[in-house]
SERO-4910 file (N, C-alpha, C, O; in steps of 0.05 Angstrom, whole numbers):
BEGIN
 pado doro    nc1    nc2    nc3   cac1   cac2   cac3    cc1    cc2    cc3    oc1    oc2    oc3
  Unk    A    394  -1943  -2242    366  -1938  -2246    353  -1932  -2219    355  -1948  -2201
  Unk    A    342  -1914  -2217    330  -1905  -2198    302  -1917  -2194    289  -1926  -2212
  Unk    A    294  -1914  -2163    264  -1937  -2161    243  -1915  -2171    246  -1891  -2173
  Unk    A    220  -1929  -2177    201  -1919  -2192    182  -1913  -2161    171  -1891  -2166
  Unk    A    179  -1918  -2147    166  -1915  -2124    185  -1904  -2107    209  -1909  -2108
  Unk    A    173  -1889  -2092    178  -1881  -2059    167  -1890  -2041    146  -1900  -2046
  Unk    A    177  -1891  -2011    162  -1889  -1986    169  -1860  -1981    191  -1850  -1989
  Unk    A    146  -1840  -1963    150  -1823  -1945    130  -1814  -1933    110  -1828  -1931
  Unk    A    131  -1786  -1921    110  -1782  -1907    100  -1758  -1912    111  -1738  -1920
  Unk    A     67  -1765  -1903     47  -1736  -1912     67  -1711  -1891     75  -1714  -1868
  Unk    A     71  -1689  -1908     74  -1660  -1894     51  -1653  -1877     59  -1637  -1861
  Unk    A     38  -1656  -1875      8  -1650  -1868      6  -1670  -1833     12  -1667  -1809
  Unk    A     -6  -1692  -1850    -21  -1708  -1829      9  -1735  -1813      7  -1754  -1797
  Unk    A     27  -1726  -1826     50  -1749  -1823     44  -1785  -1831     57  -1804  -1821
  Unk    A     27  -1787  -1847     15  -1814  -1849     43  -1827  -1874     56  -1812  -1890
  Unk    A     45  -1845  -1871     65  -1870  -1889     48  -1870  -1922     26  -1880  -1924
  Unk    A     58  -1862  -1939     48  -1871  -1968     69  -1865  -1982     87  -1849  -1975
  Unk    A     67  -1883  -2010     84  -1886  -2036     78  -1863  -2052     56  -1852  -2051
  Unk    A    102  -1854  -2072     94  -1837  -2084    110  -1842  -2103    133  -1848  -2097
  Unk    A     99  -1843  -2135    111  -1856  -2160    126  -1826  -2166    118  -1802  -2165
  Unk    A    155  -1840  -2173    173  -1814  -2176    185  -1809  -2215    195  -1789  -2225
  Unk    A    179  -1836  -2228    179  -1831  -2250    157  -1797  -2264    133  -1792  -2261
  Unk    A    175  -1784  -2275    160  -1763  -2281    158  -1760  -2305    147  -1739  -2312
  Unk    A    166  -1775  -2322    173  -1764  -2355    197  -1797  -2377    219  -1807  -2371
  Unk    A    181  -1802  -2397    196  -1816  -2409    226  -1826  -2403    241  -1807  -2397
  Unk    A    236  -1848  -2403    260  -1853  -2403    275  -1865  -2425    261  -1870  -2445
  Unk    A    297  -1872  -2427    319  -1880  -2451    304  -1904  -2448    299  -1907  -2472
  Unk    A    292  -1924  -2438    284  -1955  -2430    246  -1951  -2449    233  -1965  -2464
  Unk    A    242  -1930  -2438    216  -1936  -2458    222  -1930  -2488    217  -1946  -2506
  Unk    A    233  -1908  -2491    242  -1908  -2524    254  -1930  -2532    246  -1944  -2550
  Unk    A    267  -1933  -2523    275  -1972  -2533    242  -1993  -2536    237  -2007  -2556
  Unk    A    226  -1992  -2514    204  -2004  -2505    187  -2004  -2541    181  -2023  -2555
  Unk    A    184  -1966  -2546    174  -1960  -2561    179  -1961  -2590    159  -1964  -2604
  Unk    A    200  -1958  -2600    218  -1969  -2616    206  -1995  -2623    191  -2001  -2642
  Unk    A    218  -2012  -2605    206  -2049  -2614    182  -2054  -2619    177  -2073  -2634
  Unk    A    161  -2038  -2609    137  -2040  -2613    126  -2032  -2639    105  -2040  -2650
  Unk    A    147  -2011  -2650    142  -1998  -2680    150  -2023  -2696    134  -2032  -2712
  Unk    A    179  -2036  -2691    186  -2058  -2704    162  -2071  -2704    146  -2070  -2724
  Unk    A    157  -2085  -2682    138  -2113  -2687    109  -2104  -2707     97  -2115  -2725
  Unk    A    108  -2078  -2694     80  -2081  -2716     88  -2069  -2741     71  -2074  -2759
  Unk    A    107  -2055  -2748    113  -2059  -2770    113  -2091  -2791    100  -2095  -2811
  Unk    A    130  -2107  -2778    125  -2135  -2787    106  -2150  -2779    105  -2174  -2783
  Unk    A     90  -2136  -2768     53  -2158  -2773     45  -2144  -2790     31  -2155  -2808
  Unk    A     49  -2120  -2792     26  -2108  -2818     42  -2115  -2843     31  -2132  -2857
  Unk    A     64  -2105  -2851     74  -2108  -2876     91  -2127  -2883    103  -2129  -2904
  Unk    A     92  -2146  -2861    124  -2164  -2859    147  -2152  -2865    164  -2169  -2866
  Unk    A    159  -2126  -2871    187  -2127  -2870    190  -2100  -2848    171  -2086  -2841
  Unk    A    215  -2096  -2841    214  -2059  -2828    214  -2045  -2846    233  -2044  -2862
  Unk    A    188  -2027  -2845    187  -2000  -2857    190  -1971  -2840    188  -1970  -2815
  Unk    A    195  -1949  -2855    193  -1931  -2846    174  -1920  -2839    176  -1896  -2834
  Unk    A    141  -1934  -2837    116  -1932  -2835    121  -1930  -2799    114  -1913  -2783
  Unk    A    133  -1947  -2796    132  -1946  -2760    145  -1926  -2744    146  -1927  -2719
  Unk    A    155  -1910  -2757    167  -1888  -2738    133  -1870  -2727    132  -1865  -2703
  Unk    A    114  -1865  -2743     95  -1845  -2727     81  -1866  -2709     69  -1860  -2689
  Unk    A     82  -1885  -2717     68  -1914  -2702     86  -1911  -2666     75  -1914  -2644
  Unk    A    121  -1902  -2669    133  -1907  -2639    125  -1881  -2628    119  -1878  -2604
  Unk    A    125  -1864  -2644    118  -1826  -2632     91  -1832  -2619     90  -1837  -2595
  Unk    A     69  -1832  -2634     47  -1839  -2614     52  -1856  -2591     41  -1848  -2570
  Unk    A     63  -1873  -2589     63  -1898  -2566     77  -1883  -2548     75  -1889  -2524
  Unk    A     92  -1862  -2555    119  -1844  -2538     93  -1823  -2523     88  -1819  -2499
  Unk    A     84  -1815  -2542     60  -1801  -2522     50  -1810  -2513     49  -1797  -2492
  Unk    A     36  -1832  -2510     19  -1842  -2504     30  -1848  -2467     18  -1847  -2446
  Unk    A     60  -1854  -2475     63  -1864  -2453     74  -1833  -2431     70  -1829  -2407
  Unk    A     85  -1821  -2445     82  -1791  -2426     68  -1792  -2417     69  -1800  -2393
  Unk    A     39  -1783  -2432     14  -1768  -2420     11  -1793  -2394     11  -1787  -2370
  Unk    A      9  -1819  -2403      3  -1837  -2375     14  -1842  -2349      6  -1853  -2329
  Unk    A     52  -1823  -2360     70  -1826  -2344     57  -1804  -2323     52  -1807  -2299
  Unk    A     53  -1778  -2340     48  -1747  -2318     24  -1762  -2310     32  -1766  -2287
  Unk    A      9  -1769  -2310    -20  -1775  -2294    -15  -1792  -2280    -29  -1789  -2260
  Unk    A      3  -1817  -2278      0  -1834  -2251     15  -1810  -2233      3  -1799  -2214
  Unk    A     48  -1801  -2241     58  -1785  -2224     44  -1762  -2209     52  -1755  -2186
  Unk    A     23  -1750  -2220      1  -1731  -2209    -12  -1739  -2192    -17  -1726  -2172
  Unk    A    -23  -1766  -2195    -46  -1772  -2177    -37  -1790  -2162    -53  -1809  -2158
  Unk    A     -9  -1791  -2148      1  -1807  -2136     24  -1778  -2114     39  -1782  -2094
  Unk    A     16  -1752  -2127     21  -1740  -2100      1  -1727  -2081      9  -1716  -2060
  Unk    A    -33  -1729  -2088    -41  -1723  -2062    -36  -1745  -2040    -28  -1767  -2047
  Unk    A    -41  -1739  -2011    -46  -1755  -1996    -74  -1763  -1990    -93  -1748  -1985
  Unk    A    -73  -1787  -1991    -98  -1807  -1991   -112  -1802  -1963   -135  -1810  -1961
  Unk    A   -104  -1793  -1948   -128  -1794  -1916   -133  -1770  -1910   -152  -1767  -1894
  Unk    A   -116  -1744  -1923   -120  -1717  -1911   -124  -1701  -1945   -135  -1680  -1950
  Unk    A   -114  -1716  -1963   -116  -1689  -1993    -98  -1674  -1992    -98  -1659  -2012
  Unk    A    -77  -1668  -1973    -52  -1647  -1978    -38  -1658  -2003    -29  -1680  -2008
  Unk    A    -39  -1633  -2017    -28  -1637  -2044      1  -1625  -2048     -2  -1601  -2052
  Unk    A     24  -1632  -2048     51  -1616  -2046     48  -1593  -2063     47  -1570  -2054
  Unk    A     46  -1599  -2090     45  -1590  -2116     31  -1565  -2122     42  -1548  -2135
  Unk    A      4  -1562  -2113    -20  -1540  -2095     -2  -1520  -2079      2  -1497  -2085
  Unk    A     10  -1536  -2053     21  -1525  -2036     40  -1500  -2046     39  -1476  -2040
  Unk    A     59  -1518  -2066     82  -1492  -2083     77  -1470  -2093     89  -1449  -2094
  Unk    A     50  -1481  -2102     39  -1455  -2117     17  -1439  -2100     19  -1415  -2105
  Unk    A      3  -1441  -2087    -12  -1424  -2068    -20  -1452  -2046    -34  -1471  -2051
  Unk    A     -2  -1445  -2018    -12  -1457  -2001    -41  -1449  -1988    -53  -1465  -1973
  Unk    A    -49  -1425  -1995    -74  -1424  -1989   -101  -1451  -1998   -119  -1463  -1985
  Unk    A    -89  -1450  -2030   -112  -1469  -2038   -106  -1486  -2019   -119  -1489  -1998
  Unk    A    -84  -1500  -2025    -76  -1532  -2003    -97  -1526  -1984   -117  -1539  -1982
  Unk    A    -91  -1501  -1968   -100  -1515  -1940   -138  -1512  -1947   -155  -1526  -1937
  Unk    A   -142  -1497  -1960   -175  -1504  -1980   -177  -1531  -1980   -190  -1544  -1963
  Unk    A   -165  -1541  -1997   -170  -1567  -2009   -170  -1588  -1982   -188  -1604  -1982
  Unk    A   -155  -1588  -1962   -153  -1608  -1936   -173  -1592  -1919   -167  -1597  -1896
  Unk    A   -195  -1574  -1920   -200  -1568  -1907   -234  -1579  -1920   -252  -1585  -1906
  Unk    A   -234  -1579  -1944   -256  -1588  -1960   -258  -1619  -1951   -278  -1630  -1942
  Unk    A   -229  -1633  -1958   -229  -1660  -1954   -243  -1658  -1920   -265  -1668  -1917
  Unk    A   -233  -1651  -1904   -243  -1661  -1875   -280  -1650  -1874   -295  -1664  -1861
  Unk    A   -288  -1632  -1885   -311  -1634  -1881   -331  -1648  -1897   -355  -1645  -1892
  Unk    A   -323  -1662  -1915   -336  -1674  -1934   -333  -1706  -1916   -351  -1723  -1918
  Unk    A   -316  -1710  -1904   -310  -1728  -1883   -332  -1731  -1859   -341  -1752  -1852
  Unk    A   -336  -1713  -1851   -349  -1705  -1829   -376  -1709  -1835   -392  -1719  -1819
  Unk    A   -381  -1703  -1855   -414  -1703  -1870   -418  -1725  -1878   -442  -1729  -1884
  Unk    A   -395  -1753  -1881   -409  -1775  -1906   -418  -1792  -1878   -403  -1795  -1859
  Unk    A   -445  -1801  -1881   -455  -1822  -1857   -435  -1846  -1861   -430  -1858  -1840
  Unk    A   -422  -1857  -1887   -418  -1885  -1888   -383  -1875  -1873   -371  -1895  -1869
  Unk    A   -371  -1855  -1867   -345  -1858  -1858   -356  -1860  -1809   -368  -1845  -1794
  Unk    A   -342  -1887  -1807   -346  -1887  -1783   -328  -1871  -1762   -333  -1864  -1739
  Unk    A   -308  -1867  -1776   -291  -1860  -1758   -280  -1825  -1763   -263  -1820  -1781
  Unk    A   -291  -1804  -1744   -297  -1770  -1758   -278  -1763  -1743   -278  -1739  -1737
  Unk    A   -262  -1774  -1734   -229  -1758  -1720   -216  -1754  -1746   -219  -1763  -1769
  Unk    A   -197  -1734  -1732   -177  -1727  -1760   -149  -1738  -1750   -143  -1742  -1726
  Unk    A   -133  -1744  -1774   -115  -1749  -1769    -92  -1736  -1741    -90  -1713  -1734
  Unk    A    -79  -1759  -1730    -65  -1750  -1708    -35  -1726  -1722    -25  -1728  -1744
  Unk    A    -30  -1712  -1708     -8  -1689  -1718     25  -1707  -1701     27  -1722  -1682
  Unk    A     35  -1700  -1711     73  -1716  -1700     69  -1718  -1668     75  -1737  -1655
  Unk    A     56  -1686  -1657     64  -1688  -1633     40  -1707  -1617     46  -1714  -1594
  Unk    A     19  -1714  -1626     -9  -1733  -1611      0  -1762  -1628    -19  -1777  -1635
  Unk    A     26  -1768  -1633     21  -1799  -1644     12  -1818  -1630     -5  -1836  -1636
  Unk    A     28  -1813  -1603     21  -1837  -1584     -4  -1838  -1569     -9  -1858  -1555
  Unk    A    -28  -1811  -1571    -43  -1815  -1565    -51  -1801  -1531    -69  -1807  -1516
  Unk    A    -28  -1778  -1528    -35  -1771  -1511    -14  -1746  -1515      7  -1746  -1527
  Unk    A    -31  -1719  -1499    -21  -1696  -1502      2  -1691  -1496     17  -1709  -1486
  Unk    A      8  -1668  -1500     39  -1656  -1494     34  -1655  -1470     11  -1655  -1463
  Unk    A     61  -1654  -1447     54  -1651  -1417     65  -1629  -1412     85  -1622  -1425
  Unk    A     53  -1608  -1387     68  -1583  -1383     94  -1582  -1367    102  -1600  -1351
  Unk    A    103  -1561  -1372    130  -1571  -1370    139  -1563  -1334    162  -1560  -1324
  Unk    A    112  -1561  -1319    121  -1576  -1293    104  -1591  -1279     90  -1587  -1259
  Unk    A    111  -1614  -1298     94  -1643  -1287    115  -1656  -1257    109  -1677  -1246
  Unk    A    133  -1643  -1250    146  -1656  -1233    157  -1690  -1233    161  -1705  -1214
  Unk    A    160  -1692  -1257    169  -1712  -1265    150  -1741  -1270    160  -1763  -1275
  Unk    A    118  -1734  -1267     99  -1747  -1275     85  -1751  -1300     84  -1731  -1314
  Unk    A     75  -1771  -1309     71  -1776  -1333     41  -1774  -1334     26  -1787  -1319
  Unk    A     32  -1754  -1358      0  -1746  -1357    -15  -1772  -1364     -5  -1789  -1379
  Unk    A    -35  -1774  -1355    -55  -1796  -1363    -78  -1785  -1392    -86  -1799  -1411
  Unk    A    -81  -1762  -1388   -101  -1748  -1406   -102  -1760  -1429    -94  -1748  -1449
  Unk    A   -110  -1779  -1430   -121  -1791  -1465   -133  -1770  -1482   -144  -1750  -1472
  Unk    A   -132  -1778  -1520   -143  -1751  -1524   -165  -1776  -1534   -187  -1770  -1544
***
C-alpha cells in the first residue's frame, strides 16, 4: 500500500509541503463501502437486502468526488500558488496565477512580511559570487 501523503518540493519557490497522492477510489474503500451498505441495510430492515447496493454506489461517489477534491487542492503551493496541474496545461496561466498570488500579497496591509520567496540559488541568504572573487567570500546580504 502505498502512502497517502507525500513530502516534496514547490517547482517554483522550492518551499517543503505535503501533497495527498491518493487520486481515485481504492479496492479498501469498496470494501469500506460495501459494509456500510450492510450495516445500514440491517438498521433499516434487519436482514441484508438487495436495497443496499444503490445505498454503497452513492457512498462510492461520494467518496470519489471527496477523493478528486482533497487531491486537487492539495496540489497548489501554499506560499507562492504554483499550480503543477495549470502548469501542464498552459504554463502561461501558472505563471498568471503566481503572479496574481504575489501581488495580492503585496497589497494585503495584514501580510507583514512583502519579500517573495527565496529561489534555490538565494537560500542561504546571500548572492551568487562572481566568479573572480579571488577566493573571497561576498558579504552582500540580500
Amino acid at each position: 500500500m502505498s502512502p497517502v501523503w507525500i513530502s516534496c518540493y514547490c517547482a517554483f519557490c522550492k518551499s517543503s509541503r505535503r501533497v495527498y497522492t491518493k487520486r481515485h477510489v481504492r479496492a479498501m474503500d469498496v470494501l469500506y463501502a460495501s459494509a456500510l451498505g450492510i450495516l445500514m441495510s440491517l438498521f433499516f430492515w434487519q436482514e441484508i437486502d438487495f436495497k443496499l447496493i444503490p445505498f454503497s454506489v452513492s457512498v462510492l461517489g461520494l467518496m470519489e468526488v471527496s477523493i478528486q477534491i482533497r487531491w486537487r487542492m492539495s496540489l497548489p503551493c501554499k506560499k507562492c500558488g504554483f499550480d503543477p496541474l495549470t502548469y501542464i496545461k498552459s504554463p502561461s496561466k501558472a505563471a498568471e496565477q503566481v503572479r496574481m498570488r504575489f501581488e495580492k500579497r503585496l497589497e494585503d496591509p495584514k501580510v507583514f512580511d512583502k519579500r517573495l520567496p527565496m529561489m534555490s540559488s538565494h537560500k542561504r541568504g546571500y548572492r551568487l559570487a562572481p566568479s573572480n572573487t579571488n577566493g573571497q567570500i561576498p558579504q552582500n546580504k540580500i
